[in-house]
N, C-alpha and C positions, 0 to 999 in steps of 0.2 A: 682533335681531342675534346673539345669543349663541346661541343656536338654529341661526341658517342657518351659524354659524363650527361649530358641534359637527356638523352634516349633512357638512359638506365636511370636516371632521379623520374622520370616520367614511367616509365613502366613499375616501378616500386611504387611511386603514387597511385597511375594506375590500378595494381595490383592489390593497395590497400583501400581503395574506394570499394570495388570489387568486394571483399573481404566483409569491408565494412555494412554494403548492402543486402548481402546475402545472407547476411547473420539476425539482420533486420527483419525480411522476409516474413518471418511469423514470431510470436511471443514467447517468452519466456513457460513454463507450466506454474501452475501456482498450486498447491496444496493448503487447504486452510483445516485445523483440526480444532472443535471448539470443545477445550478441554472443562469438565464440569458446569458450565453454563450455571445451574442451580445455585452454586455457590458465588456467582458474580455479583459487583458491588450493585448494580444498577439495571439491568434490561426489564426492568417491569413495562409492562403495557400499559397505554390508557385506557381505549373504550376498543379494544379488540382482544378477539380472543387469545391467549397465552401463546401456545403454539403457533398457532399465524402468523401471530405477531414476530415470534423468534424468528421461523423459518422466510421471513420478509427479511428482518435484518441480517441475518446470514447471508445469505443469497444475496443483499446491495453490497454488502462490504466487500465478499467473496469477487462479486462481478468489478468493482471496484478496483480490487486488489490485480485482478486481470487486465483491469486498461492499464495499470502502472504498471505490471511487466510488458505491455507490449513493446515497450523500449529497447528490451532487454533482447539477447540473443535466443532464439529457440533451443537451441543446446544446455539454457539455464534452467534450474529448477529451485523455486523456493517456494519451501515447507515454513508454515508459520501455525505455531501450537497457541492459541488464545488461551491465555490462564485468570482474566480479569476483564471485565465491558463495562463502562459508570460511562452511561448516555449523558448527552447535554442536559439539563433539566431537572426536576422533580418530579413523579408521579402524587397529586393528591387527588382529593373528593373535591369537587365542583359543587354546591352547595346550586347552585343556580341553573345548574346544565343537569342536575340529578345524577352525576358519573363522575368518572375517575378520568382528568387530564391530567397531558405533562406539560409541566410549566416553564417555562424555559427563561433563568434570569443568570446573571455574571454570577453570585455565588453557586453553582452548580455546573462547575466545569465538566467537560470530560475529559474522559483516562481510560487509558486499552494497556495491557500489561501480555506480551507476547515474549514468544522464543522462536528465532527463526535462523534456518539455515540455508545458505547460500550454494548449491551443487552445480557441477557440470560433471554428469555422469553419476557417477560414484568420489568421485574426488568433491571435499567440504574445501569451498571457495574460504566462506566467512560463517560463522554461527554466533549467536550472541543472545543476550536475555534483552528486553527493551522493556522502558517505562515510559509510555507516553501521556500528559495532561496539556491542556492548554486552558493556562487560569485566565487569558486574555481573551477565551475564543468571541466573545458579543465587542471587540472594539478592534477587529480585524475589518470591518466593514465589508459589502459586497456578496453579503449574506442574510436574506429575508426570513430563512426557513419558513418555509411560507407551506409548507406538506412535512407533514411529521412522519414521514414515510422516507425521507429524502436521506435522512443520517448526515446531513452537510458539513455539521462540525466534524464529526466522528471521520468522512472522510475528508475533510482539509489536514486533519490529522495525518492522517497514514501517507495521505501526498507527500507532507514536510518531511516528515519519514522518509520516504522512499527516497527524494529527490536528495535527500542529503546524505543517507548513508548507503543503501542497495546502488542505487544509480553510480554515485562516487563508486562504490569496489568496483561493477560490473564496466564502468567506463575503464579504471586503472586496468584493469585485468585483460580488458580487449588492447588496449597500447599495449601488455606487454606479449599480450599472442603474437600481435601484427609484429613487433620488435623480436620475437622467438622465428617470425617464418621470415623477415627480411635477411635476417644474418646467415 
């Protein structure tokens, strides 16, 4: 008896390692929608061009936001609508350098202010508004920002984010699949 109960606790383990790796496989899709940009607190550029410039930080954050779902099951999809971007720093005039840099000191935090939903399929896992700043971001250390190309605060942001609220549902959520096909 105690044999055939350890076959069947092993093939249910089995079976949810299984589960668990294959869902792994590939990532999550991410959807990022950057809703009126023009209107946002903060994405001025320094000494590049306007557009460039946006379509650079698009695209990091975006790519970004992609390694954080790779955690995630490919069967997931999160839609994330940007309604607000205030970069780390300040954009002024350089008196010395003859241009417009950003200056990057602790009163100039950053803040992202999104809307994002949680899918598997057509069914809304979780959906929510987020306001995210970090007044702390220069005493976190481990961060040189050393290319202002990089967005380092902006994404240490969306990590802490992720790992604490998308990651938490999509982990709950996969326990209770595995617990919906054990039974």
């Amino acid at each position: 008896m105690k044999t055939f109960i350890n076959k069947i606790l092993m093939n249910k383990l089995l079976f949810c390692v299984c589960i668990f790796t294959a869902s792994h496989t590939q990532a999550a899709n991410v959807e990022v929608k950057w809703q009126e940009p023009d209107s946002y607190s903060d994405i001025r550029h320094g000494n590049s061009h306007k557009t460039k410039f946006r379509e650079n930080l698009f695209t990091q954050l975006e790519q970004h936001l992609s390694q954080l779902a790779e955690k995630a099951p490919s069967d997931l999809t999160l839609k994330i609508k940007v309604t607000n971007l205030n970069l780390a720093g300040d954009v002024s005039y350089n008196f010395s350098m003859s241009q417009d840099i950003r200056l990057v000191q602790q009163m100039y935090w950053p803040s992202i202010e999104f809307e994002y939903q949680l899918m598997q399929g057509q069914q809304l896992i979780k959906s929510e508004t987020v306001k995210l700043k970090d007044t702390a971001f220069m005493s976190r250390g481990g961060n040189s920002h050393s290319s202002r190309d990089s967005y380092d605060y902006e994404k240490r942001m969306l990590t802490d984010w992720f790992n604490k609220d998308p990651q938490v549902i999509i982990t709950d959520w996969q326990q209770q699949q595995v617990g919906l096909i054990s039974e």
